[in-house]
Every structure is written in structure tokens, then in C-alpha cells.
C-alpha positions as CSV (number, residue, x, y, z in Angstrom):
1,X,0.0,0.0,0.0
2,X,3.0,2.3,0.7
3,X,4.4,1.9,-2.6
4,X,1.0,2.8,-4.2
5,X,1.1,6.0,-1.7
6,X,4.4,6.6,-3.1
7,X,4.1,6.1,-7.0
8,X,0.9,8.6,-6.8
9,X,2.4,11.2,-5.1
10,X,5.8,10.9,-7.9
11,X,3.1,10.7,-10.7
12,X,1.4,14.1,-9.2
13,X,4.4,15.4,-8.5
14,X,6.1,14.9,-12.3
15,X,2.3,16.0,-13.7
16,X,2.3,19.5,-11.7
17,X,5.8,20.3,-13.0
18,X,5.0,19.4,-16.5
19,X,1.8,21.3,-16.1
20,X,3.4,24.6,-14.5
21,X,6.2,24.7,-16.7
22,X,5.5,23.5,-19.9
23,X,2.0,23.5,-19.7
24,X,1.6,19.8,-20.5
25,X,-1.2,17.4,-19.7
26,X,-1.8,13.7,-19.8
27,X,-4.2,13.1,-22.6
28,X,-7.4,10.6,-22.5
29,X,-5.0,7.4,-23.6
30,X,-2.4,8.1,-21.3
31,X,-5.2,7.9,-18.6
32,X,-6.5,4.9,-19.1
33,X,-3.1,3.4,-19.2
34,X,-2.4,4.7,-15.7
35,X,-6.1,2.8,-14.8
36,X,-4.0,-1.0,-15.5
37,X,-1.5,-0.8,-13.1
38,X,-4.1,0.7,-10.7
39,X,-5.8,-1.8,-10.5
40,X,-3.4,-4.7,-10.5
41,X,-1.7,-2.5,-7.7
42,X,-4.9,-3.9,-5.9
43,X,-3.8,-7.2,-6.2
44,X,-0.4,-6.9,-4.2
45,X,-2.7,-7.2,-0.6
46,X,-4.1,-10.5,-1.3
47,X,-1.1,-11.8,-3.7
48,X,2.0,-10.7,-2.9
49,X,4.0,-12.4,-5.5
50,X,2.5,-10.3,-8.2
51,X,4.1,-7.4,-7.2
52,X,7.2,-7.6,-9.7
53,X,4.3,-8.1,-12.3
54,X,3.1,-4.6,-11.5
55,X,5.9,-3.0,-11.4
56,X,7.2,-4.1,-15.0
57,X,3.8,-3.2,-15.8
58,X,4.3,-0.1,-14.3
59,X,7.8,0.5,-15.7
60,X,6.7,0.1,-19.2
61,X,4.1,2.8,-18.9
62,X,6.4,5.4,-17.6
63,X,9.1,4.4,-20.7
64,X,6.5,4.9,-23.0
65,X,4.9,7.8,-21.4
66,X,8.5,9.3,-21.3
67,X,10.0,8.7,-24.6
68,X,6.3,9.6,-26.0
69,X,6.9,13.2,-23.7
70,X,10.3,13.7,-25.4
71,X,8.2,14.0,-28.9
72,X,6.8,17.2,-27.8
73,X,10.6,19.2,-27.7
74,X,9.5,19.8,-31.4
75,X,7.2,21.7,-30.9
76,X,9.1,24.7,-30.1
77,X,9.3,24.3,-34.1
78,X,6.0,25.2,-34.9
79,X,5.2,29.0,-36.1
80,X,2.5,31.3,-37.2
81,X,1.8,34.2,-39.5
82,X,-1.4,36.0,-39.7
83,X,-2.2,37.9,-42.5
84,X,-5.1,40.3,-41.5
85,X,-6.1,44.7,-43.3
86,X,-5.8,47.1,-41.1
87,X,-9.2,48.7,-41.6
88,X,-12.4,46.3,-40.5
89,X,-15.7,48.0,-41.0
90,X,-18.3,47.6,-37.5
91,X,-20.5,44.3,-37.3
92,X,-19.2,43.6,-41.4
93,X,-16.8,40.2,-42.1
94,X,-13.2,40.8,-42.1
95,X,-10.9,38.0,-43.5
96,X,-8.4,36.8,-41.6
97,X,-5.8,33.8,-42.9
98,X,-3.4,32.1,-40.4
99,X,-0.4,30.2,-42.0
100,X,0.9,28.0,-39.5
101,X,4.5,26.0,-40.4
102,X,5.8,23.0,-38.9
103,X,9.6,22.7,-39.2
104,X,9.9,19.2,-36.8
105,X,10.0,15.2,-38.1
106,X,6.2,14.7,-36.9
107,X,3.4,15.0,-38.4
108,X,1.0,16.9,-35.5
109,X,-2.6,17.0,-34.8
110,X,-3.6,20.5,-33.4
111,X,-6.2,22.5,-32.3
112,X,-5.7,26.2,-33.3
113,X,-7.3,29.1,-32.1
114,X,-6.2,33.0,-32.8
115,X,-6.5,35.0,-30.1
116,X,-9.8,36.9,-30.1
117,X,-10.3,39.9,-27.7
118,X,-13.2,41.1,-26.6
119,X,-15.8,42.4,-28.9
120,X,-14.3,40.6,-31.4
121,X,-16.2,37.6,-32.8
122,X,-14.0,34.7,-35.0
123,X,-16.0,32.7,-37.7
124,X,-15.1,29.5,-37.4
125,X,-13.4,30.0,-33.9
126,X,-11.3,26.9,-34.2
127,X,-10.0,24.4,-36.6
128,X,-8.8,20.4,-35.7
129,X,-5.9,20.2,-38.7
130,X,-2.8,17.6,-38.7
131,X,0.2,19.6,-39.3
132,X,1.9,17.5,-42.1
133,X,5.7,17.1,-41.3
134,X,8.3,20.3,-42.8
135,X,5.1,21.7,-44.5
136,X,2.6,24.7,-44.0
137,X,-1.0,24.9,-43.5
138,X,-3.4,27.7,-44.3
139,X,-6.4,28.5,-42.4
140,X,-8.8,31.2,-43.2
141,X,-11.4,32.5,-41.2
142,X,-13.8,36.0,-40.8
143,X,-13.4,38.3,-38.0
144,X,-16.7,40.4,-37.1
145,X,-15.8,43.1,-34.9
146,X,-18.6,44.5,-32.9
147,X,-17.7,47.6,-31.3
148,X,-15.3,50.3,-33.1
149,X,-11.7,51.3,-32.1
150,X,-8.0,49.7,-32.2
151,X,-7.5,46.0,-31.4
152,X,-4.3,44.3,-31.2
153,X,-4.1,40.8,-31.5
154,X,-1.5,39.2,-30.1
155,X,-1.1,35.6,-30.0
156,X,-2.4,32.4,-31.4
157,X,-3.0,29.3,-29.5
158,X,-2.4,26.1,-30.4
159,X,-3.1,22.5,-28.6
160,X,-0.8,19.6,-30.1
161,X,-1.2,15.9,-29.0
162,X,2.4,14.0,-28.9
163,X,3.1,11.6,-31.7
164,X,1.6,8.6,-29.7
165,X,-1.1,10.3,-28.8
166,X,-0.6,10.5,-24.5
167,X,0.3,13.9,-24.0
168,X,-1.4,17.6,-24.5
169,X,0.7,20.7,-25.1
170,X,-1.1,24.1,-25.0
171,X,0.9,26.7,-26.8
172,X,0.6,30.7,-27.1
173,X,2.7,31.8,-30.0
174,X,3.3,35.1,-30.6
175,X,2.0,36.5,-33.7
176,X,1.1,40.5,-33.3
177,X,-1.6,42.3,-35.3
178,X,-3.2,45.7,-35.3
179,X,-6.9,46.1,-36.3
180,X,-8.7,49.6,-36.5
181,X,-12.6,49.2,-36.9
182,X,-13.7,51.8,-38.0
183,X,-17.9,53.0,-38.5
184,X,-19.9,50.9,-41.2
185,X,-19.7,53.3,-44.5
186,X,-21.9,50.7,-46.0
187,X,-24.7,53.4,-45.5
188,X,-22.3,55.6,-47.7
189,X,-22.5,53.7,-51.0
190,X,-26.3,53.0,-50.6
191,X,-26.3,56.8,-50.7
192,X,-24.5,57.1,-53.7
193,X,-26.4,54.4,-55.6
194,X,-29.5,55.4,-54.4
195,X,-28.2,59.0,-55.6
196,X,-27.4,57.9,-58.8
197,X,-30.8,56.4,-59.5
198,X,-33.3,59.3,-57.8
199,X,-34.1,57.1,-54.9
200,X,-33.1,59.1,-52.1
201,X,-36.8,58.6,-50.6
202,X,-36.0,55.1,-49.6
203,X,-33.4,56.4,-47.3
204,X,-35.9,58.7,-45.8
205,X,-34.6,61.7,-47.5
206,X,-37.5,64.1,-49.0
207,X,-36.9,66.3,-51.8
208,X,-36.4,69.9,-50.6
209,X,-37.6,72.6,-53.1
210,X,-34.7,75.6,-53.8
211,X,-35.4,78.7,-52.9
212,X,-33.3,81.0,-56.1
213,X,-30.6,79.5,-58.1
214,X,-27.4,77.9,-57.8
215,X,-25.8,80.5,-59.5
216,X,-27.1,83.9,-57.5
217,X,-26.9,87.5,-59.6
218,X,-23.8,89.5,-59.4
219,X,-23.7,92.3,-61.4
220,X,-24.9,93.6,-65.0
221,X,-21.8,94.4,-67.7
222,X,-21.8,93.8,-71.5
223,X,-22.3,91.2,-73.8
224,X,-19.7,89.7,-75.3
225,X,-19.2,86.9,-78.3
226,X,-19.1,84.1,-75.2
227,X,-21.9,84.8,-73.4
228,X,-25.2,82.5,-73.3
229,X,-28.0,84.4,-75.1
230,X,-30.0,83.4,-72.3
231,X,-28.6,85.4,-70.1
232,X,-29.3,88.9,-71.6
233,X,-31.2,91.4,-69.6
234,X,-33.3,92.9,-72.4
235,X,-35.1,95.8,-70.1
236,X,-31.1,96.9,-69.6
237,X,-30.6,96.5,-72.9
238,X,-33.3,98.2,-74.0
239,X,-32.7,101.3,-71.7
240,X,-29.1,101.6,-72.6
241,X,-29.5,100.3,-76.3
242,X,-27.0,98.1,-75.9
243,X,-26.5,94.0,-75.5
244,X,-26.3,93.6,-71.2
245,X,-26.0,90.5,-69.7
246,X,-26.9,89.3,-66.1
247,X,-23.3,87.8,-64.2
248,X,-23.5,84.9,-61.7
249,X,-21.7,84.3,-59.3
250,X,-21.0,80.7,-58.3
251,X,-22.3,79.7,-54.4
252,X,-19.0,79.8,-52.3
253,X,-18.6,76.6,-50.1
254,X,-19.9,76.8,-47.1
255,X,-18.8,75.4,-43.6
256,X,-20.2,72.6,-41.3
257,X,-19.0,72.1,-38.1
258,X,-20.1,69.2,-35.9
259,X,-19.4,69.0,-31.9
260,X,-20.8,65.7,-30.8
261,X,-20.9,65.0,-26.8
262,X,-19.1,61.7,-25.2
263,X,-19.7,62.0,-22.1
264,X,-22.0,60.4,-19.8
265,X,-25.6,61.6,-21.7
266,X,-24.4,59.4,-24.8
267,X,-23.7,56.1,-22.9
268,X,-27.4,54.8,-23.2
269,X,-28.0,52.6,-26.1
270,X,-30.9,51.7,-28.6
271,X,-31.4,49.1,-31.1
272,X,-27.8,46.8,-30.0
273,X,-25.8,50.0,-30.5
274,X,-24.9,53.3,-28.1
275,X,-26.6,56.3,-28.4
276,X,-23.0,57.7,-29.6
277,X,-22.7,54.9,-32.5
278,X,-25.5,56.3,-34.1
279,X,-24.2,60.0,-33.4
280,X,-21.2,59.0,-35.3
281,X,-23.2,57.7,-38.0
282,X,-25.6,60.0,-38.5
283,X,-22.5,62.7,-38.6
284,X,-20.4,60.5,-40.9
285,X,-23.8,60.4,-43.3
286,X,-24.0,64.4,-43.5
287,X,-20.6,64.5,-43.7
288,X,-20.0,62.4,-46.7
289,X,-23.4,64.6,-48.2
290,X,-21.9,68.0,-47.5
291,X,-18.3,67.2,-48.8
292,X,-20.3,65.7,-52.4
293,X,-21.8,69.6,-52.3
294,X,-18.3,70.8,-52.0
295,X,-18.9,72.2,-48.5
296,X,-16.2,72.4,-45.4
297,X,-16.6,69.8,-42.9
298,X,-15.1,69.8,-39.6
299,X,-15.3,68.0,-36.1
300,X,-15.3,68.5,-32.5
301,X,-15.5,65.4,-29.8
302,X,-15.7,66.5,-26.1
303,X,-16.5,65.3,-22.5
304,X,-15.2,67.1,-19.8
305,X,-12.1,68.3,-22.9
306,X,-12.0,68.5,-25.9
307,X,-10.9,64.9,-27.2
308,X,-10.9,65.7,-31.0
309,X,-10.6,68.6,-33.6
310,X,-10.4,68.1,-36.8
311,X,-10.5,72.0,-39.1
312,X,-12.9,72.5,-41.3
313,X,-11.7,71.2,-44.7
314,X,-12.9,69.9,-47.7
315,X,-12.2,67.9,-50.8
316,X,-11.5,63.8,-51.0
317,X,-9.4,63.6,-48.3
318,X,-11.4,65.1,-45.0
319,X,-13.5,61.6,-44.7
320,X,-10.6,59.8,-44.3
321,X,-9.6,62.8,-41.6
322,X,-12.8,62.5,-39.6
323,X,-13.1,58.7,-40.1
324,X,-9.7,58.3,-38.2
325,X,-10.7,60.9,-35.8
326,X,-13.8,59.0,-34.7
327,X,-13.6,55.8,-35.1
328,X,-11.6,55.5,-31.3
329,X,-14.1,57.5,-29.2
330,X,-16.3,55.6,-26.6
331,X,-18.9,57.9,-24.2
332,X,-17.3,58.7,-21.1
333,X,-19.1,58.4,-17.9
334,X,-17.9,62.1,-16.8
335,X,-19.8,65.4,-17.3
336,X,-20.0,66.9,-20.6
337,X,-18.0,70.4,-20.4
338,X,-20.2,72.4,-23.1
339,X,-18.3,75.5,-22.3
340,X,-15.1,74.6,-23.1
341,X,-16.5,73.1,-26.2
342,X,-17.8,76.4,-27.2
343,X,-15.0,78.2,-26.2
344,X,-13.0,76.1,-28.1
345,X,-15.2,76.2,-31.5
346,X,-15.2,80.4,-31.1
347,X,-11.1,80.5,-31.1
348,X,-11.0,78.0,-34.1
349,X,-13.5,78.6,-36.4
350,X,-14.1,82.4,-36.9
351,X,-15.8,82.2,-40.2
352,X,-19.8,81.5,-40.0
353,X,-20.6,77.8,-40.2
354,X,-23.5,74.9,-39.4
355,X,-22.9,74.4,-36.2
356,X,-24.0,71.1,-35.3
357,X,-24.3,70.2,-31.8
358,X,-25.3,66.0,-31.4
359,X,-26.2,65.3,-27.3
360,X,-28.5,64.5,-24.9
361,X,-31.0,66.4,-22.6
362,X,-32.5,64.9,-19.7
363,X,-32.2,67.7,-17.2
364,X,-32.8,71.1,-16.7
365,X,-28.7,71.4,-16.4
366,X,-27.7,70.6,-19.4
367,X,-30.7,72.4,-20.8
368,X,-29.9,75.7,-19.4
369,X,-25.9,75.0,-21.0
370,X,-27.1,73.9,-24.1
371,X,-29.7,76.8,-24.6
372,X,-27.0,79.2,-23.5
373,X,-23.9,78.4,-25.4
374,X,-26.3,77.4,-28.7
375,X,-28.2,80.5,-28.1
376,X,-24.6,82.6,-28.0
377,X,-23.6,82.1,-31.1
378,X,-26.6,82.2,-33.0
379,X,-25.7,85.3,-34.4
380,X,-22.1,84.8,-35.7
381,X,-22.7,81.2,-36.8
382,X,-25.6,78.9,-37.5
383,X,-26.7,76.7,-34.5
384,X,-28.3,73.2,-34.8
385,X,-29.6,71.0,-31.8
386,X,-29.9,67.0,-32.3
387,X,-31.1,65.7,-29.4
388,X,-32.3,62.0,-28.8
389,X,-35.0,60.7,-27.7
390,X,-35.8,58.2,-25.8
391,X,-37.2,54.9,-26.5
392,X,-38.1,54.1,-22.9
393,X,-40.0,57.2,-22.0
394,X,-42.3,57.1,-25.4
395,X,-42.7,53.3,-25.0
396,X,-44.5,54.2,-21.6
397,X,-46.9,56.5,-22.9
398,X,-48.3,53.7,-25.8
399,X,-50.2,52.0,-23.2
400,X,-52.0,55.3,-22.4
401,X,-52.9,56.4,-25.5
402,X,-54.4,52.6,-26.4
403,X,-56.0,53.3,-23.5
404,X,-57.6,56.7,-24.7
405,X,-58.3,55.8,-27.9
406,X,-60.7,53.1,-26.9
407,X,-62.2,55.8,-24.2
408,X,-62.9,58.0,-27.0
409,X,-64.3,55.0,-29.4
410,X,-67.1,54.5,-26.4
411,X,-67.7,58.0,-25.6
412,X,-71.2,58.6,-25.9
413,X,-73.2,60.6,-28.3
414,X,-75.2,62.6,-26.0
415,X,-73.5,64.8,-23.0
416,X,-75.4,63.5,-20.1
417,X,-73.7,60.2,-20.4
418,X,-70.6,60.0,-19.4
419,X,-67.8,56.9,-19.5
420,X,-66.6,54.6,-16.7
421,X,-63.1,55.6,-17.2
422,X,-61.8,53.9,-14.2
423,X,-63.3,51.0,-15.7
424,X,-61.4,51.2,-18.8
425,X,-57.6,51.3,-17.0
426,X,-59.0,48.7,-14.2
427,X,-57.1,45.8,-16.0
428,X,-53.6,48.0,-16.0
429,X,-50.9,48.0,-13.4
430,X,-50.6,50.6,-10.9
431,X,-46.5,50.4,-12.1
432,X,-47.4,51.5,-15.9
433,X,-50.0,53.7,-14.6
434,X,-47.2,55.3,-12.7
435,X,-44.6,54.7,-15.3
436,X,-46.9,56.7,-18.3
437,X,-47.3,59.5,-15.6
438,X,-43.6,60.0,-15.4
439,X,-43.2,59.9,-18.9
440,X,-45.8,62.4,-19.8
441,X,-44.0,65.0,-17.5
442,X,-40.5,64.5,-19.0
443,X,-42.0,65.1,-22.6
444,X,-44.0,67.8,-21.2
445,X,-40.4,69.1,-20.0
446,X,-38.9,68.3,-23.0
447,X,-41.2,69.9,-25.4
448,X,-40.6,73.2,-23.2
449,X,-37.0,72.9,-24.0
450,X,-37.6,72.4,-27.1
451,X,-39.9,75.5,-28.2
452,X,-37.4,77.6,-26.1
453,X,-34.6,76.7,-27.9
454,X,-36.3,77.1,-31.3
455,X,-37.7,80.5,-30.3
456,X,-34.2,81.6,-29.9
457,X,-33.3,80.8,-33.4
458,X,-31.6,77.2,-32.7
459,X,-32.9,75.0,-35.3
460,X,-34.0,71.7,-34.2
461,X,-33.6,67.7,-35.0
462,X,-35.4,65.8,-32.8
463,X,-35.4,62.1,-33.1
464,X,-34.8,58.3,-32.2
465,X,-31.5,57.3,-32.7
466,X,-31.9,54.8,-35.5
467,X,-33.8,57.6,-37.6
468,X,-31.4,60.1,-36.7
469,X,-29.1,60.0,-40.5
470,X,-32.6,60.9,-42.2
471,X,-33.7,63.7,-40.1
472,X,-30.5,65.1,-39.9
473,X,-29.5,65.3,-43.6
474,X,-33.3,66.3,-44.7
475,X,-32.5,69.5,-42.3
476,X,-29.2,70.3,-44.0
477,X,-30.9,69.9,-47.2
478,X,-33.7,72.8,-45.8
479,X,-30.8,74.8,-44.5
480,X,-28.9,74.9,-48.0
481,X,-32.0,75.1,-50.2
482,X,-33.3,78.4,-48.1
483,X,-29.9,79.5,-47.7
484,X,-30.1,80.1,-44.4
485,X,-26.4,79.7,-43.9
């Protein structure tokens, strides 16, 4: 009994070490060898004799077990390579190819895993391969990131069984890779196409009727051989007696300025994404839109600082400048600082632009900042407030209005009867009842906000964040057809 004592303690003993240090285990085979001399162990109380039996028994085992262990010195031979772009688009497949080389005499099954981080979704997320011997296998897979921002991957990890099969060796090789997932600009070419083919509607863009020409008048001079005939004033002409044709000058590009808020109001999320995802989206959209009109596009990200400025520029190049500028920004759960956001837009941009300002009211604080800095520079630029609803508080009213609709459906014809209204709400909860009550004061709140900040000259977007990219582009349509700017 001693010597089984002893041989299990040397067995845990070797299997701890091999663990710890080389990260080795014993694989299924390997266990049920260890099961034989287990139980013939059992035999040495009641027969004696057998004991030399056992031990060969025993001896045999740890040979094989051994020399099969020495196998695995080889796989300090195995490498890996991944080949992987450095731009991913949000939630979209991203290819990803692994090319793993064996350089020893053996032929390896393996398990192979890369190393996902989180928010980062692998498709397969493993393969089972045999590593053919001094040869190279390549695995490809899809990567579907689902947050933006820069990634790192850093190692791979690899399970290989010893050439008899006993042992497990868990590897993590090294194999360093930068991702940057940036916003989905799928939305970008369904504008063009949809563009190209007068099927803007679909995207929940409405036509906006112009208000003058795109060309405005200039001046009057004379005709000359060049000029369109169409162009010729004839009451001019006719007062001076001579040719005079109207001059046009071409609409000089114009300036949008976004400041979107991370902080704390823009941590709340609707439909899988945050309420700053679709911020960035929606500002991404109008960007793309006002750059096509040849219009100056810029960028400001704040919290409690100014995170992000990028000047107002335009041509081909400005997307990529405010794609790289936005892709890394995550809301902040600190207090938005609105006036060093302000103070920072009036020292930068001195000509008049759009100034749109993307956040999130929900008390009368940020309601008093927000009406006074938007209010402030309604004069020497043009100020544009998106705020968010919120699913929640117009999801609590639906029952309500259900509710009232049916009173009105059963309100009598004549006024001396009257409806059991108490009756009517008897089957709802006393929590919704509460709930709706709540809900229809915030709104009450918010539409008070709302008209005061329009009556003040602040133009207005109000809606859910999923519909946000239509509303706000149909407004900067208004804005440049009435050229308000």
C-alpha cells in the first residue's frame, strides 16, 4: 500500500511540474493506461508475488509515457503568420488567414485558435488540422468586430497531441496584429447608388424645393461673343441700347461644423448600438453629403475636454480625416463640459458655419448650457440642436394612448352620459399607470426645451437614434435650399 502512496504522489508530483512549466497534460489514452497498473496495484494485498508483475507493468508505462513526452521538444518548431487589413468595418466580415509552419519530423494533430479579444467575434473560432511534417497549412477565417476602435491581436493558440497520442501541449505563439474598426460606410455607398438612381426617398430623404438659383446675380456688364443668349437682360438693354448680360456668381462653399458630446448623456444605447454609435453615423452620413456639395466639414468630440478637432476642410481627403478621428471614441461616464467646447469652436473657427451640436438632454442642467452656449452664437454662426429621444419614455406612454383611444371609441353621443373611465384602465398595473405619468411629465419638459430653444433661433432635430441620418441630412438639405447659412 506504501508503494501505491508513493508512485501517486511521484506521478502528481512529475504532472504538476510538466503542467506549470510547460503547460503539459496527460491526454485521455495516457489515462487509461495509468487505470492498469491501478488496479493490479490492488492485487499486491491479497497476492503478494505479483508485485514484480506490476511493477514491470508499471515501468513500461512510464518508458513509453516518457519517450512519447520527449516528442513534444519539437514543438518549439512550430510558427505562425497571420495575415489580416488594417481597416475592418463595424459588425461587417473581415478576412483573416493564419499560416501555420511546422519545421519538426512529426506529423502533429492540433487544435488552433487565434487569439480573439473582446468584442471581437471569429467565424469558425477553431480548426482540428494535422500539421503535415516540414510543410505549411493555411487556415482562413472571418473576423466580425462589434464595437469600433483599435485592437491588437497578439497571439495564437495552439493544442498539439504527442506523436503517440498520450500527452497535451497548449501553446501561445506570438503573432502581433493591429486592427482599427472603423464606423460601417456601407450606408455611404447605398447613398451614392441610391443617388445615382433618384431614390433618395427610400433612405428617408424628402426632396427639398430651392429657394433662387445655384448661380445667384452678381452684377450687369456687356455682352460679349461668349456669353449664353439666355442670359441677356433685355429691359437693360433696352434702356441703354445696348447687349447687357446678367453675371452669376457661383455659391461659395460653405462650412459645417459638428461638436458631438461623449460623455456620460451618450452612454445609453438603442437598437444593439450606443446612443454615440448612431451620433457617429448619422455625422459620418452628412458628412459624406456636404463634402459631395463641395462644403467644409469639420469636427469637434468633447467630454469634460476637448478629445478631438479636426479643421474645417474639404475635398477627398477630409473623410478619411474625420473617419480616423472617430472611429476610437467611446462615451465617457464624466460630465460633458459644453463650455469649453464652445470656447474652443469660437477660437478655431471664426468664419460662419452649421454648427451642429449631437447630445443628450435629460435635465434642466444641461438644458440651461445647451440653450446658452447654442443661443450665444446664433448670431455669428448657425446653430443646430440634435437631441435623442428616448425609446423608454415614449414606449411608456403607448399603453396610455391605447388606453384613450378606446375611451374615445365608447364615448357617448349625447353629454349626459358619461364613461366609466376607471373602468377602462381597471385591468392595468398601478407600475405602468405610474410609469406613463412620469413619462408624460418628462416630454412635457422636454417639449418646453424644445420650443425655447427654437424660439431663440436654434434649429432643431429631434429624433430616435436609428432615424437620426434621415432627419438630420433632410435638415441640412432645408438649411442649404433656403440659404439660411
Amino acid at each position: 500500500m506504501q508503494y501505491v502512496v508513493l508512485l501517486l504522489l511521484a506521478l502528481l508530483f512529475v504532472l504538476g511540474v510538466l503542467a506549470w512549466r510547460w503547460r503539459v497534460f496527460p491526454h485521455r489514452p495516457l489515462v487509461l493506461l495509468l487505470l492498469v497498473p491501478t488496479f493490479l496495484s490492488i492485487w499486491i494485498v491479497f497476492l503478494p508475488s505479483v508485485w514484480p508483475a506490476v511493477a514491470l507493468v508499471d515501468a513500461l508505462i512510464a518508458v513509453a509515457a516518457v519517450a512519447d513526452l520527449l516528442s513534444l521538444r519539437q514543438a518549439g518548431k512550430l510558427s505562425v503568420e497571420r495575415r489580416v487589413g488594417l481597416i475592418a468595418s463595424l459588425a461587417q466580415k473581415h478576412p483573416v488567414t493564419l499560416t501555420v509552419t511546422n519545421r519538426s519530423p512529426y506529423d502533429w494533430p492540433v487544435w488552433i485558435r487565434d487569439g480573439m479579444l473582446e468584442h471581437l467575434e471569429a467565424e469558425p473560432k477553431e480548426f482540428n488540422v494535422v500539421l503535415p511534417a516540414e510543410k505549411r497549412a493555411t487556415l482562413e477565417y472571418h473576423l466580425r468586430p462589434h464595437r469600433r476602435g483599435a485592437f491588437e491581436l497578439q497571439v495564437v493558440h495552439v493544442r498539439l497531441r504527442s506523436a503517440w497520442g498520450l500527452w497535451n501541449r497548449f501553446l501561445r505563439l506570438p503573432c502581433r496584429s493591429r486592427i482599427n474598426v472603423y464606423p460601417d460606410m456601407k450606408q455611404l455607398g447605398e447613398y451614392a447608388l441610391l443617388a445615382r438612381t433618384n431614390r433618395l426617398s427610400l433612405m428617408g430623404l424628402r426632396k427639398t424645393r430651392r429657394v433662387g438659383q445655384d448661380n445667384e446675380f452678381e452684377r450687369l456688364r456687356d455682352y460679349t461673343l461668349d456669353d449664353n443668349y439666355r442670359h441677356i437682360e433685355w429691359r437693360s438693354t433696352a434702356r441703354r441700347n445696348k447687349l447687357t448680360v446678367k453675371d452669376f456668381q457661383a455659391n461659395q462653399s460653405q462650412r459645417v461644423v459638428f461638436m458631438v458630446d461623449c460623455g456620460r448623456m451618450m452612454a445609453g444605447t438603442s437598437g444593439g448600438a450606443s446612443l454615440l454609435d448612431h451620433a457617429l453615423n448619422a455625422m459620418l452620413m452628412l458628412s459624406y453629403v456636404a463634402l459631395a456639395r463641395k462644403d467644409q466639414v469639420g469636427l469637434i468630440c468633447f467630454s469634460n475636454e476637448v478629445h478631438t478637432f479636426v479643421p474645417p476642410k474639404g475635398g477627398g481627403g477630409q473623410m478619411n480625416r474625420l473617419l480616423h478621428a472617430a472611429y476610437d471614441r467611446f462615451p465617457q461616464m464624466v460630465e460633458s463640459r459644453y463650455d469649453d467646447a464652445f470656447l474652443h469652436l469660437a477660437s478655431h473657427v471664426r468664419k460662419r458655419a452649421l454648427v451642429v451640436l449631437i447630445t443628450n438632454v435629460i435635465d434642466d442642467v444641461n438644458a440651461h448650457q445647451i440653450e446658452r452656449h447654442l443661443t450665444a452664437f446664433s448670431g455669428r454662426h448657425l446653430p443646430v440642436a440634435v437631441l435623442l429621444r428616448d425609446h423608454a419614455v415614449y414606449d411608456a406612454l403607448d399603453m396610455v394612448e391605447e388606453q384613450l383611444a378606446q375611451i374615445d371609441k365608447l364615448q357617448p353621443a349625447t353629454a349626459s352620459a358619461s364613461v366609466d373611465v376607471a373602468g377602462v384602465f381597471a385591468d392595468v398595473p398601478d407600475e405602468q399607470l405610474y410609469e406613463a405619468a412620469g413619462a408624460a411629465d418628462i416630454l412635457s419638459w422636454r417639449r418646453h426645451v424644445l420650443a425655447d430653444l427654437e424660439m431663440k433661433g436654434v434649429l432643431l432635430v429631434d429624433a430616435f437614434p436609428e432615424q437620426l441620418t434621415g432627419h438630420l441630412v433632410n435638415r441640412y438639405l432645408e438649411v442649404k435650399a433656403r440659404h439660411l447659412l
